[in-house]
PAVEX-629523 format. One record per residue (C-alpha): residue number from 0; residue in one letter; x, y, z. Coordinates in steps of 0.05 Angstrom, whole numbers, plus 5000, padded with zeros to 4 digits. Example, Ala and Ser with C-alpha at 12.3 -4.5 7.8 and 13.67 -1.06 7.14 Angstrom:
+-----+------+------+------+------+
! seq ! type !    u !    v !    w !
+-----+------+------+------+------+
!   0 !    a ! 5246 ! 4910 ! 5156 !
!   1 !    s ! 5273 ! 4979 ! 5143 !
+-----+------+------+------+------+
END
This chain:
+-----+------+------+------+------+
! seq ! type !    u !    v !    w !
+-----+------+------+------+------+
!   0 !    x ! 4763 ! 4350 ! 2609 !
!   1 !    x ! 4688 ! 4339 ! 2595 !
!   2 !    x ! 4663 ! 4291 ! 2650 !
!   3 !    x ! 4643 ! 4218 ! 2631 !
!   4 !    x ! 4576 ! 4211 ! 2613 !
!   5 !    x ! 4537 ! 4139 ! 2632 !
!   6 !    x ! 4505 ! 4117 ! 2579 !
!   7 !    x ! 4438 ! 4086 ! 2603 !
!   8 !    x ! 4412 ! 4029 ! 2548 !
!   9 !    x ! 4343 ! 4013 ! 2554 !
!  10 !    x ! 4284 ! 3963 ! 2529 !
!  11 !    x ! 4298 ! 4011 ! 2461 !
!  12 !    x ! 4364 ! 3993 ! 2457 !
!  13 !    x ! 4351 ! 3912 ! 2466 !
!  14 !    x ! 4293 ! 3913 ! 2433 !
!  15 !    x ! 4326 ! 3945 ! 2367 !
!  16 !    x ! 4395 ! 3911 ! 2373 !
!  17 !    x ! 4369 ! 3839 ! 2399 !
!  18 !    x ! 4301 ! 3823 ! 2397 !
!  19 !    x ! 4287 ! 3840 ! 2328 !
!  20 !    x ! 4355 ! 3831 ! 2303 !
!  21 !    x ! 4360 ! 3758 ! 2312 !
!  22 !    x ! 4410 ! 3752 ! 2369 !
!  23 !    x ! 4353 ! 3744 ! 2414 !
!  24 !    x ! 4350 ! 3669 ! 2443 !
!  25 !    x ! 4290 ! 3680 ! 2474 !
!  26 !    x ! 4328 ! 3662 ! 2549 !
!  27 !    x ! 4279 ! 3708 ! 2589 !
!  28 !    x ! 4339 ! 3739 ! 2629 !
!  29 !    x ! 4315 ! 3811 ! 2608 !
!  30 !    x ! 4239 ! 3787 ! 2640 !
!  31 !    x ! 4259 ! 3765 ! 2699 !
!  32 !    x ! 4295 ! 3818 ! 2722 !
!  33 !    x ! 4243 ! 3868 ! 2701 !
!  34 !    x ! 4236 ! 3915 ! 2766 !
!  35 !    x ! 4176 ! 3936 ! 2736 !
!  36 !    x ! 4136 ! 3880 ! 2706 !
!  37 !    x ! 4131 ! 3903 ! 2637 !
!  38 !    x ! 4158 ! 3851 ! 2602 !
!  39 !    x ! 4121 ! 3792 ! 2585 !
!  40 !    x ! 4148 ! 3726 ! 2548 !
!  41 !    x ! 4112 ! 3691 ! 2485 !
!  42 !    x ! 4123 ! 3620 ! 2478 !
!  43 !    x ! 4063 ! 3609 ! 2425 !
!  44 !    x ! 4080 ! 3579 ! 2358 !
!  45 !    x ! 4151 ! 3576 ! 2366 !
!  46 !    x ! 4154 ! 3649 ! 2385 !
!  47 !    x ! 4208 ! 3645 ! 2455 !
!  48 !    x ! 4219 ! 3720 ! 2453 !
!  49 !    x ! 4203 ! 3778 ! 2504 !
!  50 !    x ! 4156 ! 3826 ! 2495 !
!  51 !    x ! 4136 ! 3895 ! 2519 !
!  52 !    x ! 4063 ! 3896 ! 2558 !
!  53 !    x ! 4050 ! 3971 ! 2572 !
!  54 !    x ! 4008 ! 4001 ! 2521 !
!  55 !    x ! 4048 ! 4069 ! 2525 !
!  56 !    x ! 4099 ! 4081 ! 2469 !
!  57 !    x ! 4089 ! 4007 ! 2438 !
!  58 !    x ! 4138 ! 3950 ! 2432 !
!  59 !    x ! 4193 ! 3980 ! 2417 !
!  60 !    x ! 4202 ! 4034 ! 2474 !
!  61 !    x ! 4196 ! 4032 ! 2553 !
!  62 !    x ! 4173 ! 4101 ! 2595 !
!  63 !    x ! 4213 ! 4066 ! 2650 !
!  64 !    x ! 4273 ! 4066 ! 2612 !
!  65 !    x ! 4264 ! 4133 ! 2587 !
!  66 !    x ! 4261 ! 4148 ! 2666 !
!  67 !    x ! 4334 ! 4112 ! 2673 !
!  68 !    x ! 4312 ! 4042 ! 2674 !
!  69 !    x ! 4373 ! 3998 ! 2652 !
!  70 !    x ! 4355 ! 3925 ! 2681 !
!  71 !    x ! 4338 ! 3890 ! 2612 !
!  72 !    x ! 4400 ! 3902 ! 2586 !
!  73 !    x ! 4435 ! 3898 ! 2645 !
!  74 !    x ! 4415 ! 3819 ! 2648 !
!  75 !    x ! 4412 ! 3813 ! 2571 !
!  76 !    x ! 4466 ! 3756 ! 2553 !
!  77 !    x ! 4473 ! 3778 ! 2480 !
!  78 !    x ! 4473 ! 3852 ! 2486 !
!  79 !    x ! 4543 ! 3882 ! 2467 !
!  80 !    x ! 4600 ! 3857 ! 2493 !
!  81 !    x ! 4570 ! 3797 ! 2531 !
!  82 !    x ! 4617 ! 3750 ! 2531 !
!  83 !    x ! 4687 ! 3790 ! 2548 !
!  84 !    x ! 4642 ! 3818 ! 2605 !
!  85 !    x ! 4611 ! 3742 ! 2629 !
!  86 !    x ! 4683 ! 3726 ! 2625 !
!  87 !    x ! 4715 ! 3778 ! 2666 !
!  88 !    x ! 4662 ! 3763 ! 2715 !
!  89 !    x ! 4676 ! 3688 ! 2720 !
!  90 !    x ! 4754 ! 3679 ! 2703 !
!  91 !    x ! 4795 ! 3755 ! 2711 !
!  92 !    x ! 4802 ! 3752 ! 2647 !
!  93 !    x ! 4766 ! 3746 ! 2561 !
!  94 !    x ! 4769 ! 3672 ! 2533 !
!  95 !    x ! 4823 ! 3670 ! 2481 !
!  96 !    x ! 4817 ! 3645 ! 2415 !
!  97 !    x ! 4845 ! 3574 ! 2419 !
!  98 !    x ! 4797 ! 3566 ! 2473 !
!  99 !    x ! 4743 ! 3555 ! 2427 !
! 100 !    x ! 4689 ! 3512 ! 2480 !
! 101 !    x ! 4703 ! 3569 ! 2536 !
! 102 !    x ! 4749 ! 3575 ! 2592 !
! 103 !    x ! 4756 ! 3508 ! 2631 !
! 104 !    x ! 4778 ! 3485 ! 2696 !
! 105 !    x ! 4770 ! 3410 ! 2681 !
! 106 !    x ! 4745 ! 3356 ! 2631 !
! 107 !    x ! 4719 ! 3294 ! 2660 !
! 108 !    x ! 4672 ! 3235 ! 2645 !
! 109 !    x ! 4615 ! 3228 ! 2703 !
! 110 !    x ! 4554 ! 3193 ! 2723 !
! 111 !    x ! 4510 ! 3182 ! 2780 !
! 112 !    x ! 4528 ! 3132 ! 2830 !
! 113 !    x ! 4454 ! 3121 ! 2850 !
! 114 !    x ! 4426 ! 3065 ! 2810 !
! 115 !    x ! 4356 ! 3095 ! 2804 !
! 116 !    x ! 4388 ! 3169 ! 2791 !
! 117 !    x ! 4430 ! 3131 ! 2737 !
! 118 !    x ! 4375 ! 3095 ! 2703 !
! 119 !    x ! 4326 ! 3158 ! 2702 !
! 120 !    x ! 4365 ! 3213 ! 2681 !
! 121 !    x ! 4400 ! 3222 ! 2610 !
! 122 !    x ! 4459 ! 3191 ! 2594 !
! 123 !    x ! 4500 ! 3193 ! 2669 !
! 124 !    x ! 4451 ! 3224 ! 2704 !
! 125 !    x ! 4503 ! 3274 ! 2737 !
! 126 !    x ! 4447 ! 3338 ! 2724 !
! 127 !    x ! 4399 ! 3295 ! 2772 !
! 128 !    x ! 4453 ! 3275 ! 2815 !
! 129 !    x ! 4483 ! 3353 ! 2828 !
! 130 !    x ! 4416 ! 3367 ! 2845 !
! 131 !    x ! 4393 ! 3317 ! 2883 !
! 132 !    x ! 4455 ! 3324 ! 2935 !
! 133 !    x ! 4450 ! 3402 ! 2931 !
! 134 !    x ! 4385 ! 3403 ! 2955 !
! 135 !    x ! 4393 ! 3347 ! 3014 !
! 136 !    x ! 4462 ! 3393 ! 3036 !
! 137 !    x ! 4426 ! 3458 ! 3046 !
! 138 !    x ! 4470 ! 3479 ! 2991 !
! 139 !    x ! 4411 ! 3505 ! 2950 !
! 140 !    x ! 4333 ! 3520 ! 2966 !
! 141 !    x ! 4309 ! 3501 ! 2897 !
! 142 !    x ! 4320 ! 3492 ! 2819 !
! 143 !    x ! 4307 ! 3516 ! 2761 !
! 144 !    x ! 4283 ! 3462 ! 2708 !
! 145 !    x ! 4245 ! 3440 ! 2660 !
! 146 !    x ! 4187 ! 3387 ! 2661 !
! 147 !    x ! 4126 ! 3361 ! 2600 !
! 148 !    x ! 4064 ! 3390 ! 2599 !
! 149 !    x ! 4007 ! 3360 ! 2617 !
! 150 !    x ! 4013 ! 3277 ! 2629 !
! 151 !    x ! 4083 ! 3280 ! 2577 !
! 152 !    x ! 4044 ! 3255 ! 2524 !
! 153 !    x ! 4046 ! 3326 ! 2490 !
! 154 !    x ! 4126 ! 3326 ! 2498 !
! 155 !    x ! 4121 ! 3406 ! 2506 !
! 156 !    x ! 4174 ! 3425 ! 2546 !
! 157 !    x ! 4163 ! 3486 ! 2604 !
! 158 !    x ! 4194 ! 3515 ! 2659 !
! 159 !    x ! 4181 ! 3485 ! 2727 !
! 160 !    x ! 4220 ! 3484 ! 2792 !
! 161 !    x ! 4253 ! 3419 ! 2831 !
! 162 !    x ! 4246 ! 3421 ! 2906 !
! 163 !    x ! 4260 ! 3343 ! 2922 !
! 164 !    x ! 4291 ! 3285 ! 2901 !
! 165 !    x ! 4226 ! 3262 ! 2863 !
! 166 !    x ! 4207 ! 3326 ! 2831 !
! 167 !    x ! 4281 ! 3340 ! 2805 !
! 168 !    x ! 4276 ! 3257 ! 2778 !
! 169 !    x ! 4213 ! 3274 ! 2747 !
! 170 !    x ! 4247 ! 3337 ! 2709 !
! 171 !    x ! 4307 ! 3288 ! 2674 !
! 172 !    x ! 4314 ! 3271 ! 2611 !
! 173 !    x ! 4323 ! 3318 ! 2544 !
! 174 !    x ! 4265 ! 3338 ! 2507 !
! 175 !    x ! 4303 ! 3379 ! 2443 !
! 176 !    x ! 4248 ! 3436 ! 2450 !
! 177 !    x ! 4256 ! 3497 ! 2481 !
! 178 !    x ! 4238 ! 3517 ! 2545 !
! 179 !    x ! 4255 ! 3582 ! 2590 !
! 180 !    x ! 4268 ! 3550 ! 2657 !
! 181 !    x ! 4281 ! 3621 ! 2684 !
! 182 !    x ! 4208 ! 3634 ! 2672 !
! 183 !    x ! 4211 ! 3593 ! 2732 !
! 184 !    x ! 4251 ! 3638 ! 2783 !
! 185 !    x ! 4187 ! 3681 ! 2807 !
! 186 !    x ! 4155 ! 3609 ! 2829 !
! 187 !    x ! 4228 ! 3588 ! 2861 !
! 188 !    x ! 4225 ! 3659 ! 2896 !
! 189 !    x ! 4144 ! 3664 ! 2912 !
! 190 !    x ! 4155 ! 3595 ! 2953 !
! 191 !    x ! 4217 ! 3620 ! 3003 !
! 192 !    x ! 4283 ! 3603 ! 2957 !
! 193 !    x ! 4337 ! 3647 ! 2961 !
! 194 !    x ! 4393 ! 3596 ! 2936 !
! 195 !    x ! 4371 ! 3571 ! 2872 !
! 196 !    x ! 4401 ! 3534 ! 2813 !
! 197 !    x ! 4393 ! 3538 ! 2743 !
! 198 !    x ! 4396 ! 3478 ! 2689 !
! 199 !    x ! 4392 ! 3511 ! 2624 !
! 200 !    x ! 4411 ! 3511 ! 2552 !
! 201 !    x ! 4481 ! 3545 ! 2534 !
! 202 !    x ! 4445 ! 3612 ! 2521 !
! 203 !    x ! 4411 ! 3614 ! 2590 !
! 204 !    x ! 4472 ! 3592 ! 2629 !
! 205 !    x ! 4509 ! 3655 ! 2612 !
! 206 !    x ! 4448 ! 3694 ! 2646 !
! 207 !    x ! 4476 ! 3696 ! 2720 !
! 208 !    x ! 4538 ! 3716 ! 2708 !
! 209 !    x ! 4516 ! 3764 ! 2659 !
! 210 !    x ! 4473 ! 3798 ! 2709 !
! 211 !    x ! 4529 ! 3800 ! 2760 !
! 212 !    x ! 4581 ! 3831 ! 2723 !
! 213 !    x ! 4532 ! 3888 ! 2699 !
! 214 !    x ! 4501 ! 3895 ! 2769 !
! 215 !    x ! 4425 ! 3877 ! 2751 !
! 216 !    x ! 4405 ! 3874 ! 2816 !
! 217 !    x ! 4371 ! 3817 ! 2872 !
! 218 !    x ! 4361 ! 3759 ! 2812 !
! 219 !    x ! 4433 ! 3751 ! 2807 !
! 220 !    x ! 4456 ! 3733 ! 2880 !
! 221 !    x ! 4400 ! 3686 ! 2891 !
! 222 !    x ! 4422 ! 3640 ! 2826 !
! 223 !    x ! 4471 ! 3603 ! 2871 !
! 224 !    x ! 4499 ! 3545 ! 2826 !
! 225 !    x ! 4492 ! 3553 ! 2744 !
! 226 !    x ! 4491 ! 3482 ! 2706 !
! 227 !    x ! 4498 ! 3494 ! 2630 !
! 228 !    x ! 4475 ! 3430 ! 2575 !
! 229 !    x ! 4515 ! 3430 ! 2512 !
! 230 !    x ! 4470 ! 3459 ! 2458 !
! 231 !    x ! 4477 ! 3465 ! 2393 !
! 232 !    x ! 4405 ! 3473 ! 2376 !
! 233 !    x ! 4329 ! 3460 ! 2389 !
! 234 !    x ! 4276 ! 3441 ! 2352 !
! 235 !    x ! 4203 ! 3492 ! 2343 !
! 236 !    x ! 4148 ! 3432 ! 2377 !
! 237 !    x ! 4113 ! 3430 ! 2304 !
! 238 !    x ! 4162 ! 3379 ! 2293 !
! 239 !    x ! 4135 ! 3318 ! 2329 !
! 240 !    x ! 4073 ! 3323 ! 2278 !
! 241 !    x ! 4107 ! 3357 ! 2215 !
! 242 !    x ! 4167 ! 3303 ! 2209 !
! 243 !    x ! 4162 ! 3254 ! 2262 !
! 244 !    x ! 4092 ! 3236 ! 2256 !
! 245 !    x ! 4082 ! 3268 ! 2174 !
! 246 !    x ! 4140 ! 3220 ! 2150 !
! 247 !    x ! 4154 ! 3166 ! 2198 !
! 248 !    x ! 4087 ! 3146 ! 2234 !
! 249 !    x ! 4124 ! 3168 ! 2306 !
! 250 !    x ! 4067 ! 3201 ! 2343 !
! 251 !    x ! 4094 ! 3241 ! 2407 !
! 252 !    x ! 4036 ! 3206 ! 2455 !
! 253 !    x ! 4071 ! 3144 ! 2446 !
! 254 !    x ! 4147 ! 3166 ! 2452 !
! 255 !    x ! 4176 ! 3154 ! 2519 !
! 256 !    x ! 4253 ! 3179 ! 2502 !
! 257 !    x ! 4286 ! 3212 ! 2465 !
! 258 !    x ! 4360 ! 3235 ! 2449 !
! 259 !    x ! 4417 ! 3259 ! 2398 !
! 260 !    x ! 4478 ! 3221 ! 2384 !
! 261 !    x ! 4494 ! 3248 ! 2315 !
! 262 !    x ! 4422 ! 3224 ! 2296 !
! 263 !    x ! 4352 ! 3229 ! 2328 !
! 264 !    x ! 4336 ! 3181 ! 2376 !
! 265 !    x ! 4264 ! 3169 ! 2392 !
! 266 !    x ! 4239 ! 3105 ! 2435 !
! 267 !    x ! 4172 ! 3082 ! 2430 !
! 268 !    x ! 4129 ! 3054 ! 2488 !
! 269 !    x ! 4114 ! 2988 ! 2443 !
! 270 !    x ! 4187 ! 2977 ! 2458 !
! 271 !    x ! 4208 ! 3001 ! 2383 !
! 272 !    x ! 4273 ! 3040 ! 2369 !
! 273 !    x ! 4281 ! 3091 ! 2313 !
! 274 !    x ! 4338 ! 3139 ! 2280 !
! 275 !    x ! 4319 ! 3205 ! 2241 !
! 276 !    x ! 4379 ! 3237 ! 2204 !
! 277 !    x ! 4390 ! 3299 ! 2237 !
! 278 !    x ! 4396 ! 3327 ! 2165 !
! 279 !    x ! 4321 ! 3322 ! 2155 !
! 280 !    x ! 4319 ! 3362 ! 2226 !
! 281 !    x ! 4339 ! 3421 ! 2199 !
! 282 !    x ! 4277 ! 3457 ! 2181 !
! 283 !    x ! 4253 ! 3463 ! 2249 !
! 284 !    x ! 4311 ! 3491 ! 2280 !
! 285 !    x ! 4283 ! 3551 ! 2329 !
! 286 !    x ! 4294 ! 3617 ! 2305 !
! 287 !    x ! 4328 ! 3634 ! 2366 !
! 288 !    x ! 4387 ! 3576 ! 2353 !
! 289 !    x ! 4407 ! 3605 ! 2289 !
! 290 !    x ! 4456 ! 3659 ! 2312 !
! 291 !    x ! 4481 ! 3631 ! 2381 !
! 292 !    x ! 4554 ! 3622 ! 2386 !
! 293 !    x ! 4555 ! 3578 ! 2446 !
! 294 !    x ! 4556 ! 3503 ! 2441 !
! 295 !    x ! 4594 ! 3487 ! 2502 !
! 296 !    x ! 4553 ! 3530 ! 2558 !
! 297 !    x ! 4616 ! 3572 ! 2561 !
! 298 !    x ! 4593 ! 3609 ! 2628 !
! 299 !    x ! 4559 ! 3550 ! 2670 !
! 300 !    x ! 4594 ! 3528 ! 2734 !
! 301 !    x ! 4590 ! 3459 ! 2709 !
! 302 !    x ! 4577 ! 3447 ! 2636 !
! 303 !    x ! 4544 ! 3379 ! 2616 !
! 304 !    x ! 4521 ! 3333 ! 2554 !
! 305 !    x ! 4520 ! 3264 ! 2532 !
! 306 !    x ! 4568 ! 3267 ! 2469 !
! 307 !    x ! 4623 ! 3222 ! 2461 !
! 308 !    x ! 4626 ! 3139 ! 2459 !
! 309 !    x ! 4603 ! 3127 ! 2524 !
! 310 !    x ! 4523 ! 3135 ! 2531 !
! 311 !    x ! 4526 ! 3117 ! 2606 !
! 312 !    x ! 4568 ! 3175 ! 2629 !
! 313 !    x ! 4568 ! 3249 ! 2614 !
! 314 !    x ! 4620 ! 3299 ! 2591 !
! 315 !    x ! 4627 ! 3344 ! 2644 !
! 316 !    x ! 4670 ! 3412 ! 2636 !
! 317 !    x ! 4688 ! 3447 ! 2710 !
! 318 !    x ! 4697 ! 3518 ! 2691 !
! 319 !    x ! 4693 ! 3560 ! 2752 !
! 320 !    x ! 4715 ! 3552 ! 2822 !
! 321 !    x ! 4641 ! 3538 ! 2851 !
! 322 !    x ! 4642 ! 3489 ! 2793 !
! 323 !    x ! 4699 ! 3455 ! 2818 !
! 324 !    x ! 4678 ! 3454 ! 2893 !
! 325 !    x ! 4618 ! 3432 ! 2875 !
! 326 !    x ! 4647 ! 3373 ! 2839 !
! 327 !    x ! 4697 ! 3352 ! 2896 !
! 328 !    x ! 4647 ! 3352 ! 2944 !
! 329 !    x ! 4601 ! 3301 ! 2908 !
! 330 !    x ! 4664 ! 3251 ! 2901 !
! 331 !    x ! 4682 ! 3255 ! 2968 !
! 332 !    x ! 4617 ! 3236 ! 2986 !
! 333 !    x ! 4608 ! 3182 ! 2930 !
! 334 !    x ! 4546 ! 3219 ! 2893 !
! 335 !    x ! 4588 ! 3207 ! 2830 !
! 336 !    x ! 4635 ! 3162 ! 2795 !
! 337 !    x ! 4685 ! 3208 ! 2752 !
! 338 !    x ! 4742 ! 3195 ! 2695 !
! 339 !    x ! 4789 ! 3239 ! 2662 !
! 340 !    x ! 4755 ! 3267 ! 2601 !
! 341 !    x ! 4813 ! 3238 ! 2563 !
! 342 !    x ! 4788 ! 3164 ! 2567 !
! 343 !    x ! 4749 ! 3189 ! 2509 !
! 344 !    x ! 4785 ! 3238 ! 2461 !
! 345 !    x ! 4731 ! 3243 ! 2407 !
! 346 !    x ! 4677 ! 3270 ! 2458 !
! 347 !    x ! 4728 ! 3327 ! 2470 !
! 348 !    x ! 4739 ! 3333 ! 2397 !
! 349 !    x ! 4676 ! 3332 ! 2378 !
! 350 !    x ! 4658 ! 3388 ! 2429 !
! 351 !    x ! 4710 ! 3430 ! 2402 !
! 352 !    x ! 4684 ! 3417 ! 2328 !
! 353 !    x ! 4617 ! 3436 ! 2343 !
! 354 !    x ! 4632 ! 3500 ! 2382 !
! 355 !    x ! 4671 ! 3524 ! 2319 !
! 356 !    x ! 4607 ! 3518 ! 2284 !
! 357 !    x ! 4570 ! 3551 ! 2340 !
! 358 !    x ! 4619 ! 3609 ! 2333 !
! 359 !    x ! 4611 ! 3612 ! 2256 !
! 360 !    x ! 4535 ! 3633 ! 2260 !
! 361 !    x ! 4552 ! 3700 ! 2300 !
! 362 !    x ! 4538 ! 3754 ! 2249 !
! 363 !    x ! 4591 ! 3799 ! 2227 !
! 364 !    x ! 4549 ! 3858 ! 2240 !
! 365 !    x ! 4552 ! 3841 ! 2316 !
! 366 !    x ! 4614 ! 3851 ! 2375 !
! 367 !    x ! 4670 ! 3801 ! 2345 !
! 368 !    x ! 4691 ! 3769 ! 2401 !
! 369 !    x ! 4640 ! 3711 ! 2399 !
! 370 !    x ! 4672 ! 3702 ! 2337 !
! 371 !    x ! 4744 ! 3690 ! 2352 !
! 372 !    x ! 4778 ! 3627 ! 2342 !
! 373 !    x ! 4840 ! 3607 ! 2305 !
! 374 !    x ! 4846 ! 3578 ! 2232 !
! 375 !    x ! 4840 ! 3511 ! 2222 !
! 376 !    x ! 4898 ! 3473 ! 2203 !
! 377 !    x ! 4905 ! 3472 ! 2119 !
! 378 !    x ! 4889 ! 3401 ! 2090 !
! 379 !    x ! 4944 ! 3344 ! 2077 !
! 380 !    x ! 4943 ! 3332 ! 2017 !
! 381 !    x ! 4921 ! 3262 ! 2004 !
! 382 !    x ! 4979 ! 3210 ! 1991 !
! 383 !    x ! 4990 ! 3194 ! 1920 !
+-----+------+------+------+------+
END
């Protein structure tokens, strides 16, 4: 019998099969784990996608993964069979199809017991209030986040990282743009953390485990606790002037929050309210939205977002046992205020409907199991 031979993808490989193909989501996984600092990140103009820096064979090639070099696509979170592999990692086993939103633990309603955590952060505040706790208990050095440029008047979002209590209030909130908060690990790591946390969008969150199941080396043990926000899209920044500002007079220096709840929500610092139909949204989806099959942050610890009739508490799935450690331990020390996730059925159902039509955008030409699910019930006819 011919012996097995390894097969050793590279920055080709990725770049071919992801980065140019679409799938790319512009998470910044393959860039951080780099061994070799070759890869650099673009984030001009809507861009969000890695890039090759070495002059020597181009963009589309790497001499140090024609010398064996496998860590891109070792920490790549849509290369092949990502998601049976992220899920093996996590759970011993691949989701199955019913199990549309990703494997689950638990499905609860929470929110910050802390008035001030409460009040600042977005919808429960629970993101602030994990954090918060985690880094007064030793039980991680520092975070991965994402804060506004500038003074906030710009509403740019970019990667930062939360070392107290104030710095991880003055990341909350959503901003609806992209930003690469693991652009932020090299900061986390430069100032002494080796237990770090990552709050990300549902693409990023599936980056640790990712890297652990394929081996890709230090990055993955130090990302300690992984806390995933339901995503089903972003928006490229030219939005605030082309629609916001173009059509409805909304300038982004005078917007102090923002949110989604099944239409735009923008307050203004003169103390007006407004509502954009999500429909007129469209155009400015990021390119790197358009083919991701995860909604529901199917391989976070703790998956989080403010959907459902409640806007003061968050819908919070527990998926892995750090997850639901992590969870007990903040009740027991009143951090939180929980509910069964059933005291609101349409937040549940309305996850499930929108990670079916995550799951519809994965291309046919791509691994199919992002793609499973089961048929939806036929139509009742309508009574005569």
């Amino acid at each position: 019998m011919a012996p097995v031979v390894r097969e050793k993808f590279q920055w080709k490989e990725l770049f071919d099969e992801v980065v140019t193909s679409g799938l790319c989501t512009g998470c910044a996984g393959c860039v951080i784990a780099c061994p070799h600092d070759v890869l650099g990140y673009d984030d001009t103009n809507g861009v969000y996608k890695p890039l090759h820096l070495e002059e020597e064979l181009g963009q589309s090639d790497c001499i140090h993964g024609q010398k064996g070099c496998t860590s891109c696509t070792r920490a790549c979170p849509r290369f092949r069979d990502w998601e049976p592999q992220a899920d093996t990692h996590l759970f011993g086993r691949a989701r199955e199809e019913h199990e549309v939103s990703g494997i689950a633990k638990d499905v609860l309603l929470c929110r910050a017991s802390d008035a001030t955590v409460h009040e600042q952060g977005q919808d429960g505040g629970l993101v602030s209030a994990i954090l918060i706790w985690a880094l007064e208990k030793g039980e991680i050095d520092a975070a991965l986040v994402s804060y506004l440029e500038g003074d906030g008047t710009s509403w740019k979002a970019i990667p930062g990282v939360a070392r107290t209590r104030d710095e991880v209030l003055s990341s909350a909130g959503s901003r609806y743009t992209y930003s690469a908060n693991t652009m932020a690990y090299g900061d986390a790591v430069a100032s002494g953390a080796e237990k770090i946390a990552l709050v990300g969008m549902s693409c990023m969150s599936s980056v640790p485990p990712i890297m652990a199941a394929r081996k890709a080396g230090k990055v993955a043990r130090r990302l300690s606790l992984n806390i995933g926000l339901l995503c089903s899209k972003t928006f490229d920044d030219a939005i605030f002037e082309e629609l916001f500002e173009a059509k409805y007079g909304l300038r982004k220096q005078d917007m102090v929050k923002m949110n989604i709840k099944g239409v735009f929500q923008i307050w203004m610092r003169d103390g007006s309210y407004h509502e954009v139909p999500l429909k007129e949204c469209h155009a400015w989806t990021r390119d790197g939205c358009k083919l991701c099959p995860d909604f529901a942050a199917e391989h976070a610890d703790i998956s989080t977002g403010g959907i459902g009739a409640f806007n003061d508490w968050t819908l919070t799935v527990v998926r892995t046992d750090r997850g639901r450690e992590i969870m007990g331990r903040l009740v027991a020390d009143g951090v939180i205020e929980t509910r069964p996730g059933d005291d609101d059925p349409g937040a549940i159902a309305l996850m499930r409907k929108l990670s079916r039509v995550s799951r519809k955008r994965w291309p046919e030409v791509a691994v199919e199991a992002p793609r499973r699910m089961p048929p939806l019930p036929p139509k009742q006819p309508a009574p005569a």
